[in-house]
Each structure stands twice: as structure tokens, then as C-alpha cells.
ZADREN-99720 format. One line per 2 residues: number of its first residue (from 1); their letters; for each residue x, y, z of N, C-alpha, C, O, CB. Coordinates in Angstrom, 3 decimals, always signed. Glycine has a CB too. Layout:
<pts>
NUM) a) X Y Z X Y Z X Y Z X Y Z X Y Z | ...
</pts>
This chain:
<pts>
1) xx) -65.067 -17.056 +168.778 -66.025 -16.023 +169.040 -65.320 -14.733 +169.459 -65.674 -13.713 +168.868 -67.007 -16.476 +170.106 | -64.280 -14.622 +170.486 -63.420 -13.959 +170.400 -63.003 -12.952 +169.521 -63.137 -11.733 +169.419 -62.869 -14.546 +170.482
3) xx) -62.348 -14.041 +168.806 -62.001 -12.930 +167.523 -62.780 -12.669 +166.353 -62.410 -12.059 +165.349 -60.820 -13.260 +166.870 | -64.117 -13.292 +166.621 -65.010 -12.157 +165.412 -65.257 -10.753 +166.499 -65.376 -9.631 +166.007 -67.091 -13.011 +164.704
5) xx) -65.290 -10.880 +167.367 -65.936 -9.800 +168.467 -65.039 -8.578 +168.490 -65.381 -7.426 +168.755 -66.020 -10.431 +170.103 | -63.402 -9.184 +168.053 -62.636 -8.459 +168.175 -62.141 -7.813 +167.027 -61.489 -6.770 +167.036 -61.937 -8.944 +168.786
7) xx) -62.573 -8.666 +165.733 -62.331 -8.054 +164.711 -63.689 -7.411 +163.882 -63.637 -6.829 +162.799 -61.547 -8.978 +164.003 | -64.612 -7.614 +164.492 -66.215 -6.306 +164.477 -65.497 -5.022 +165.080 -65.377 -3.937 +164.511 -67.984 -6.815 +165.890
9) xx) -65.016 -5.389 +166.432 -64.671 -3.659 +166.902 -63.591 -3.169 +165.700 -63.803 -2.218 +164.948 -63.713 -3.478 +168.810 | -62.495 -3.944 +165.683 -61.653 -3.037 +164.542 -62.113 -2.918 +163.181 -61.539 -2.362 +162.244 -60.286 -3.560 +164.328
11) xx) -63.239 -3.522 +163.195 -64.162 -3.165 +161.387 -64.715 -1.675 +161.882 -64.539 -0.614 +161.282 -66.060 -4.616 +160.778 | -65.342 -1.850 +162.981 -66.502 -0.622 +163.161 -65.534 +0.409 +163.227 -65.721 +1.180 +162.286 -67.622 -0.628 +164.618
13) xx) -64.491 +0.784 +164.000 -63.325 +1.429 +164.593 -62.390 +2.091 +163.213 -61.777 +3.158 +163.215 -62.421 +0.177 +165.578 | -62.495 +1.161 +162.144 -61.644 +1.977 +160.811 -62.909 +2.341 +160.264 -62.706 +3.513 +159.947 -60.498 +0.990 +159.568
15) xx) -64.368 +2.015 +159.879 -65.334 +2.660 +159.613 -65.689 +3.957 +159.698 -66.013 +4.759 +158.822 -65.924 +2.222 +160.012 | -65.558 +4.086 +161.203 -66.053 +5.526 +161.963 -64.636 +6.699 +161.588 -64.837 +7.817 +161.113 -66.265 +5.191 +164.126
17) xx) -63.764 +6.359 +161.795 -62.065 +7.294 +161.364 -61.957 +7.141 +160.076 -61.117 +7.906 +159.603 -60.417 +6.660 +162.025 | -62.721 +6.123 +158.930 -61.790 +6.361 +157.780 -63.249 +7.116 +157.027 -63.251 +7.212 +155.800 -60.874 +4.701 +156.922
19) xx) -64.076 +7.468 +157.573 -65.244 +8.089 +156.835 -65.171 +9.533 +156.326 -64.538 +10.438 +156.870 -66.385 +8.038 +157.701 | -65.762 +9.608 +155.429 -65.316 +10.719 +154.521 -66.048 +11.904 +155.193 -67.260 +11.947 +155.402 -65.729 +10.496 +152.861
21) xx) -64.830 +13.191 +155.607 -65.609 +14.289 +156.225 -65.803 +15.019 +155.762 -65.194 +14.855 +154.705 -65.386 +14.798 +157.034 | -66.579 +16.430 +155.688 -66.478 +17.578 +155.276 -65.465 +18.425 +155.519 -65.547 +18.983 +156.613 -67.333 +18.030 +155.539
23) xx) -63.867 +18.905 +154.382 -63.428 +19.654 +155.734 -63.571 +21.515 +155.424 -63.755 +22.320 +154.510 -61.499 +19.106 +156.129 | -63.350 +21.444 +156.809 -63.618 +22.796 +157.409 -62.857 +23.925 +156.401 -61.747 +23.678 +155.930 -62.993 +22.844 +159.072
25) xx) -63.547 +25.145 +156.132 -62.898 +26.623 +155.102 -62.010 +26.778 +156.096 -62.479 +26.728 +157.233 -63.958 +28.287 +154.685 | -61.143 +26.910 +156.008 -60.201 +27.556 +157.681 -59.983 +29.197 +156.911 -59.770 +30.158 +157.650 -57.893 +26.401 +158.228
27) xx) -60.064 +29.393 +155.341 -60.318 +30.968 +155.171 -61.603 +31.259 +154.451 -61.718 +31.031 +153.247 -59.136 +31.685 +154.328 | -62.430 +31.691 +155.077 -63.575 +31.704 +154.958 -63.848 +33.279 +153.725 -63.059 +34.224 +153.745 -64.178 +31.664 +156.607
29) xx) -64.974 +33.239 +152.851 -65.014 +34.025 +151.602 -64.433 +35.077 +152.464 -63.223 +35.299 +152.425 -66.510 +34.306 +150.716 | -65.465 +35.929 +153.468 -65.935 +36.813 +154.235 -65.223 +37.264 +155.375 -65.706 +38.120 +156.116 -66.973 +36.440 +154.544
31) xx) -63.800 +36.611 +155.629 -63.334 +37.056 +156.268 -62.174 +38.337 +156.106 -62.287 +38.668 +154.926 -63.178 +36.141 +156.671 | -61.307 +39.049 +156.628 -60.815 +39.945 +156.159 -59.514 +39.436 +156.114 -59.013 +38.618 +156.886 -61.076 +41.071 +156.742
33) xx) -58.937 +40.059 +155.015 -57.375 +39.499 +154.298 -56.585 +40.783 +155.046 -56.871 +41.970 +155.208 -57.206 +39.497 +152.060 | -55.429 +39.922 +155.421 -54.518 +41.128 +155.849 -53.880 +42.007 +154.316 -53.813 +41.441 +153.225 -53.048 +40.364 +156.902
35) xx) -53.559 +43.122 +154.498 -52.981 +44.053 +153.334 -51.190 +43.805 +153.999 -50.491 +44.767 +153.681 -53.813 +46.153 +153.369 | -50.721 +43.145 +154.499 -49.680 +42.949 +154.683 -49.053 +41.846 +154.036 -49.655 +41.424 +153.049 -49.620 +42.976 +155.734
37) xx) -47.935 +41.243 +154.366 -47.079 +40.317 +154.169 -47.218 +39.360 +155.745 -46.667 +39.916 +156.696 -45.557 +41.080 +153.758 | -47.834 +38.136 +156.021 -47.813 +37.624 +157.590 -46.855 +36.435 +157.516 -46.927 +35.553 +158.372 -49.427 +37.098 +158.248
39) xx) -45.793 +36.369 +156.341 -45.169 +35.109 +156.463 -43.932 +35.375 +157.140 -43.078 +36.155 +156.720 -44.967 +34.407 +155.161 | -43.851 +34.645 +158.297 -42.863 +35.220 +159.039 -41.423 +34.504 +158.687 -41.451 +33.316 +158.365 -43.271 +35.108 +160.546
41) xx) -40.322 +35.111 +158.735 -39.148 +34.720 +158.455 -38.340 +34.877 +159.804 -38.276 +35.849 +160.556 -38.636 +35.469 +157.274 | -37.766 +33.683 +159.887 -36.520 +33.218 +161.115 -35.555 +34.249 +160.822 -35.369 +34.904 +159.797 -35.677 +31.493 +160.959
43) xx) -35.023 +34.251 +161.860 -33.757 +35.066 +161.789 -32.722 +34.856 +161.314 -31.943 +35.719 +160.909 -33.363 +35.334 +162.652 | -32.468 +33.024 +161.280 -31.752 +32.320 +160.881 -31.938 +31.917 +159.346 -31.104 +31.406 +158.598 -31.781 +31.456 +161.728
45) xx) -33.052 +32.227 +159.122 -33.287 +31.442 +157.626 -33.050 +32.216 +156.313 -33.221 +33.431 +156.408 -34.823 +30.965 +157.485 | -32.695 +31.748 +155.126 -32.440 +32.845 +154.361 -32.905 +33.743 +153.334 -33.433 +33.354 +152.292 -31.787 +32.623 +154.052
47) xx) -32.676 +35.100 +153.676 -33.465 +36.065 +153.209 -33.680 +37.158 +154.333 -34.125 +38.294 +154.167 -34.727 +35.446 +152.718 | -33.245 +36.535 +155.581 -33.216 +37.166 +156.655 -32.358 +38.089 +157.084 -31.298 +37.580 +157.450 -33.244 +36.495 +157.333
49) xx) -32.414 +39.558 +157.208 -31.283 +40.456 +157.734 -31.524 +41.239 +158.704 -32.694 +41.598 +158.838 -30.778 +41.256 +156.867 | -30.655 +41.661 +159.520 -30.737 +41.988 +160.836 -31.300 +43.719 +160.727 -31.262 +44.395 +159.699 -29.131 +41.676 +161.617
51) xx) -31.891 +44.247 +162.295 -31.972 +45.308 +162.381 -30.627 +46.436 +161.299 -30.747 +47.193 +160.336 -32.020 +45.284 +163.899 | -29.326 +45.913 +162.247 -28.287 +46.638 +161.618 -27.715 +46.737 +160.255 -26.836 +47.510 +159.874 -27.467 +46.381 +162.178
53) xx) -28.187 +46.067 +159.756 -27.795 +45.437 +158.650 -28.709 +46.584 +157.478 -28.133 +47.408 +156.768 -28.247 +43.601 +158.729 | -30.383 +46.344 +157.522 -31.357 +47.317 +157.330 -30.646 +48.966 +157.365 -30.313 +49.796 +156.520 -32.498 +47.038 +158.540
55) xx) -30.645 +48.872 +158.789 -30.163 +50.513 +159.184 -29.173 +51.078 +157.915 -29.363 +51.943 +157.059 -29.080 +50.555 +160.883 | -28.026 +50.172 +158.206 -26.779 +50.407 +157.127 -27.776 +50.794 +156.247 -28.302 +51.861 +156.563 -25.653 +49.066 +156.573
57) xx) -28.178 +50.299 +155.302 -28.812 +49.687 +154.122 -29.630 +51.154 +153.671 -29.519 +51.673 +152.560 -29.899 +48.149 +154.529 | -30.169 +51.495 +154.393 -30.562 +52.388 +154.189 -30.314 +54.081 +154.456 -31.015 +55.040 +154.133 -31.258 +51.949 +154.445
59) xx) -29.178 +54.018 +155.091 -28.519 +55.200 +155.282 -27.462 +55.262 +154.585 -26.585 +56.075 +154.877 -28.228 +55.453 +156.472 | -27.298 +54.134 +153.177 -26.166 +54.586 +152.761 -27.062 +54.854 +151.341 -26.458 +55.170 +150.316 -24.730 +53.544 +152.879
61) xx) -28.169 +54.746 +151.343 -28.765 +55.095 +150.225 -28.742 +56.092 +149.546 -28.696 +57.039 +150.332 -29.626 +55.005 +150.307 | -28.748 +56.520 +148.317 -28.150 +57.700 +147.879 -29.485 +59.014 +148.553 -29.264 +60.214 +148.717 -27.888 +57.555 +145.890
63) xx) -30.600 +58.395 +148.783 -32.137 +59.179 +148.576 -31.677 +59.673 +150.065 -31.538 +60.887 +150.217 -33.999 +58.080 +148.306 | -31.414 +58.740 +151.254 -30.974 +59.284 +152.331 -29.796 +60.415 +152.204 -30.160 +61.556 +152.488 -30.610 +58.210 +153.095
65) xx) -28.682 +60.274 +151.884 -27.567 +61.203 +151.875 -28.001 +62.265 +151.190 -27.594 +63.294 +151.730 -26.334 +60.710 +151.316 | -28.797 +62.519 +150.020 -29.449 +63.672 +149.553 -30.309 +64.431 +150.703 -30.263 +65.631 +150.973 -30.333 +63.245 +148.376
67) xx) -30.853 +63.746 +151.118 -31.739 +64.324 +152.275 -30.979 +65.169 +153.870 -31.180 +65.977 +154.777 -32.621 +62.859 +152.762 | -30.349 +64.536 +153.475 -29.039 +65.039 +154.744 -28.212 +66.327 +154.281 -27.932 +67.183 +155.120 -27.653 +63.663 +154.975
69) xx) -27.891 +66.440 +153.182 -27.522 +67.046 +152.465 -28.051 +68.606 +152.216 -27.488 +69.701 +152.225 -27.590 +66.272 +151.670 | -29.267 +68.205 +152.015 -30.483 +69.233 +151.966 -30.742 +69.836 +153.342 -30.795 +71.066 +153.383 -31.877 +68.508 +151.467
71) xx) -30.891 +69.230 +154.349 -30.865 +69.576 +155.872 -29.831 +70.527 +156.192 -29.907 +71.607 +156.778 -30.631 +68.345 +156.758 | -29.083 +70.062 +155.813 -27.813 +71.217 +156.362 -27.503 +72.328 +155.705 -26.827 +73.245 +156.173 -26.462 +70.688 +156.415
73) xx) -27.979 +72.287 +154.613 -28.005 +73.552 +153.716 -28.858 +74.590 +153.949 -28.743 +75.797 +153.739 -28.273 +73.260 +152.469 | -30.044 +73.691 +154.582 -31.388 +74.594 +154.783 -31.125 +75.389 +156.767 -31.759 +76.339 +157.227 -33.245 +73.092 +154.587
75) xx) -30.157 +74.674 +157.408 -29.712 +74.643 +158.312 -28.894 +75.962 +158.424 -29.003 +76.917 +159.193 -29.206 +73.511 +158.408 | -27.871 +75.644 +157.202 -26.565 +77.078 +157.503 -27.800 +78.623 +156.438 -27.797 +79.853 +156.473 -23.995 +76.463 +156.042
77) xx) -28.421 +77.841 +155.861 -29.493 +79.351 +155.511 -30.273 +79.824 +156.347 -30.369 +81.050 +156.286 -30.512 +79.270 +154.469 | -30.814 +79.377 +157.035 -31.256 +79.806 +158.785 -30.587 +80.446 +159.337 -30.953 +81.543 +159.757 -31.354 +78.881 +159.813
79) xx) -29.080 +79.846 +159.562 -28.294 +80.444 +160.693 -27.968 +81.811 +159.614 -27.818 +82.805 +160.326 -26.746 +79.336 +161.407 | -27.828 +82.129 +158.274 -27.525 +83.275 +157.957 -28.128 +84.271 +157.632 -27.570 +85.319 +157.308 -26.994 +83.220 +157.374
81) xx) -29.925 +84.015 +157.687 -31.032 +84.807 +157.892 -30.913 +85.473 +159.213 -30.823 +86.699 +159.264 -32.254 +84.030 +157.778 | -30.908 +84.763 +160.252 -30.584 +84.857 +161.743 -29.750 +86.380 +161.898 -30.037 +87.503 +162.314 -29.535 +83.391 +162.263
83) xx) -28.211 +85.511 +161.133 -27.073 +86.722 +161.970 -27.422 +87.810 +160.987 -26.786 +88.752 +161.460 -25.012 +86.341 +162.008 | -28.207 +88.403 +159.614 -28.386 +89.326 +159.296 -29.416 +90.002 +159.716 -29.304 +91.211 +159.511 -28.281 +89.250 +158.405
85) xx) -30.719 +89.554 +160.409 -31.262 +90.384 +161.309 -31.257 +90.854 +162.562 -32.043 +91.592 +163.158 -31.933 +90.203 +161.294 | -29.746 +90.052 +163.046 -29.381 +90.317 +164.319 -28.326 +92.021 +163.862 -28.159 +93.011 +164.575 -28.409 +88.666 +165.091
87) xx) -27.904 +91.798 +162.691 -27.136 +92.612 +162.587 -27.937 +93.913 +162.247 -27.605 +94.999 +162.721 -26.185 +92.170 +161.749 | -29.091 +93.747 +161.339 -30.256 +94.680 +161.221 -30.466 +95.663 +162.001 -30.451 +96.890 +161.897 -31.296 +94.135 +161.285
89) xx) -30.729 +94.670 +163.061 -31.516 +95.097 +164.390 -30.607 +96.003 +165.162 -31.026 +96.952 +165.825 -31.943 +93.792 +165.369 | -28.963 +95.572 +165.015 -28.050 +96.272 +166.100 -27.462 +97.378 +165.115 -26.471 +98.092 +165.269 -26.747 +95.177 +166.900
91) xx) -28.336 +97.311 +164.093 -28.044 +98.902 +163.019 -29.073 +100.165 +163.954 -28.968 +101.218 +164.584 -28.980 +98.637 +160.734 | -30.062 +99.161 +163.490 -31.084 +100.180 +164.172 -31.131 +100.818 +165.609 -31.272 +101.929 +166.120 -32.238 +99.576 +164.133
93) xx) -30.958 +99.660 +165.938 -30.629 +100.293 +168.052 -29.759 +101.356 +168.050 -30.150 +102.371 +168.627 -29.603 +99.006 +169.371 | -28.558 +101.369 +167.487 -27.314 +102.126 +167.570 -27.972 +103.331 +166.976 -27.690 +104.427 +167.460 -25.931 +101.505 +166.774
95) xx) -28.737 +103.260 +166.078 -29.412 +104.445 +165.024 -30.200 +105.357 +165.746 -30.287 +106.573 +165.575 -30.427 +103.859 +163.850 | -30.831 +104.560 +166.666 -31.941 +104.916 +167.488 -31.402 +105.426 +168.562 -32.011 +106.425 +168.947 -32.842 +103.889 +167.816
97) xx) -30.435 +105.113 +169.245 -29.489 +105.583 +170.412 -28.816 +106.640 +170.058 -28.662 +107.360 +171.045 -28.500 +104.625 +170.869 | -28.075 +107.321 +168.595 -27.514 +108.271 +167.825 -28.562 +109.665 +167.905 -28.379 +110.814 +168.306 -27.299 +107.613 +166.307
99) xx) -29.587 +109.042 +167.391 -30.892 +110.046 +167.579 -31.354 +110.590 +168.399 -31.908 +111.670 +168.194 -31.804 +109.750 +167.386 | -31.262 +109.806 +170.105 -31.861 +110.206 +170.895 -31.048 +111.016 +171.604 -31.480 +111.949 +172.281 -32.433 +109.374 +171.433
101) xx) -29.343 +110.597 +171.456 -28.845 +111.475 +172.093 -27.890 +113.127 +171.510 -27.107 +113.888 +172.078 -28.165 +110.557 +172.779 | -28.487 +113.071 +170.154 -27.873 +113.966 +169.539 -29.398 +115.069 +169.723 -29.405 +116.282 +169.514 -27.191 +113.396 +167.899
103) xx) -30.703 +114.138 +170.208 -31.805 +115.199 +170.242 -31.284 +115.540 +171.780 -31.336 +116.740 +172.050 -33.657 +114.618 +169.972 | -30.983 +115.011 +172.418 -30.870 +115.622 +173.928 -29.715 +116.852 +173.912 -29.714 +117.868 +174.608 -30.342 +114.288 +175.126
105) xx) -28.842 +116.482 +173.008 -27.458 +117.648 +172.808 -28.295 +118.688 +172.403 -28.027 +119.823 +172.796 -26.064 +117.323 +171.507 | -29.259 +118.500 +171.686 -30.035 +120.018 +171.332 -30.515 +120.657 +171.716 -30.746 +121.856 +171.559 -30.687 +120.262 +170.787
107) xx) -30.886 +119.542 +172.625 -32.306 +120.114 +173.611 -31.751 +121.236 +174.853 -32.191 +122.288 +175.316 -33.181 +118.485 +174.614 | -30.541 +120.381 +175.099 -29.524 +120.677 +176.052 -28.648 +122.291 +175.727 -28.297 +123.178 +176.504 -28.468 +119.293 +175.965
109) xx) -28.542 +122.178 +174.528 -28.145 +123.540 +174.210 -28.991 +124.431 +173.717 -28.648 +125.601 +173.889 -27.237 +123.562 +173.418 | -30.306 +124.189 +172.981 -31.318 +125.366 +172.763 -31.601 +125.981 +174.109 -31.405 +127.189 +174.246 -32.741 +124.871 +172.080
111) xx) -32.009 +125.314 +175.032 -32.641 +125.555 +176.356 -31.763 +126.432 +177.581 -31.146 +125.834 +178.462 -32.970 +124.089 +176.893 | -31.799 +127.530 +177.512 -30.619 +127.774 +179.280 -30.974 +127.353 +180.463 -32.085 +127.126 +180.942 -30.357 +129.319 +179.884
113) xx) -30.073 +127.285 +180.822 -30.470 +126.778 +182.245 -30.887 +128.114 +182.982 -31.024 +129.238 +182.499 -29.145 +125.943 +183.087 | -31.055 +127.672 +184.314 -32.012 +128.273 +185.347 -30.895 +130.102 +185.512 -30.996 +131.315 +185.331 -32.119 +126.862 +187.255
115) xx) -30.075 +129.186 +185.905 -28.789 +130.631 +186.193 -28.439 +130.967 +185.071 -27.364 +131.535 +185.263 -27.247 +130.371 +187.005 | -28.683 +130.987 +183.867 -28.406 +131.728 +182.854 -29.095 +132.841 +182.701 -28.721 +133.984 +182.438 -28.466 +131.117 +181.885
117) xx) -30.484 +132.246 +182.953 -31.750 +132.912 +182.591 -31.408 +134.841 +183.448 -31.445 +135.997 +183.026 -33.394 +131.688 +183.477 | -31.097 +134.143 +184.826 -31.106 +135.384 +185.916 -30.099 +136.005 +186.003 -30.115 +137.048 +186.657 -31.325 +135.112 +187.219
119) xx) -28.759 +135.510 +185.296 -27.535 +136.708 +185.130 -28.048 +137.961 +184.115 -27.754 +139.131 +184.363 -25.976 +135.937 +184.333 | -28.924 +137.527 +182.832 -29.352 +138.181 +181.696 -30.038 +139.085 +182.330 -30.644 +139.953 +181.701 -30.063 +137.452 +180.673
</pts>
């Protein structure tokens, strides 16, 4: 009696676990898809390359070194816009300083002074 009692529970017991389930969408129609890549790669595994490795990788690229290239060009044309309106500018001051004091020499000599006036 025993062991029908005991082999009913292990009838009922693979019954209930071996029964056929529904299984679950785990990605459902409606849910939202990433626009990325989420498969993650070890650091160790291969296909895997390091920060530095990247960096290199891409600064030795030709599209990078063009770009660098271009920077500094656009860089020393700045600096030579710069020193020609600095030089512009110290045309004009000097021009402007020439003027003002060649009008004062005039002014200075059209005009007599006070004791000139009263020797006459």
C-alpha cells in the first residue's frame, strides 16, 4: 500500500511539471526595439579592442590627419589677417598723429603770440 501511495505522488508530481505550458513572448509585437547594437562583448573575447587601441585607430586615419591639417592652415590664416590689421591700424595712428601735429605746427605759426602782437 505504501508504494502505490508513493508511486500516485510521483505519477501526479511528473503530471503537474511535465504538462504542456504556454510559453511566455519575452519580446512582445509592441514593444520598442532598441536602434542600437545591445550585444555586449567581453573585453577578453574576440573582436574586442581597447579604449587605446580605438583612439590610435582613429587618429591615424587619413580623414582625421586631413582635418588637422586643415585646422592649422585655417589657424596660421587668422594669425595673418590679425598681424595685417594690426599693421593697418598702426599705419593709421601714426597717420593720424602726423596730421595732428603738423596741424598744430600751423596753427602755431599762423597765430602770434601775445608779445608779438604788442611790439607791432
Amino acid at each position: 500500500m505504501k508504494n502505490l501511495l508513493f508511486a500516485a505522488f510521483i505519477f501526479s508530481v511528473l503530471m503537474v511539471s511535465c504538462s504542456k505550458k504556454e510559453p511566455e513572448d519575452l519580446y512582445p509585437t509592441d514593444s520598442a526595439k532598441a536602434s542600437y547594437d545591445t550585444v555586449a562583448i567581453d573585453s577578453f573575447s574576440n573582436g574586442a579592442t581597447s579604449v587605446d587601441i580605438v583612439r590610435q585607430i582613429k587618429m591615424s586615419s587619413q580623414k582625421y590627419q586631413d582635418s588637422v591639417k586643415e585646422a592649422l592652415k585655417l589657424q596660421e590664416q587668422e594669425k595673418k589677417l590679425k598681424e595685417e590689421l594690426e599693421k593697418e591700424n598702426k599705419k593709421k595712428a601714426d597717420d593720424e598723429k602726423k596730421k595732428a601735429d603738423d596741424e598744430k605746427k600751423q596753427k602755431s605759426t599762423e597765430k602770434p603770440t601775445a608779445a608779438e602782437v604788442k611790439t607791432d
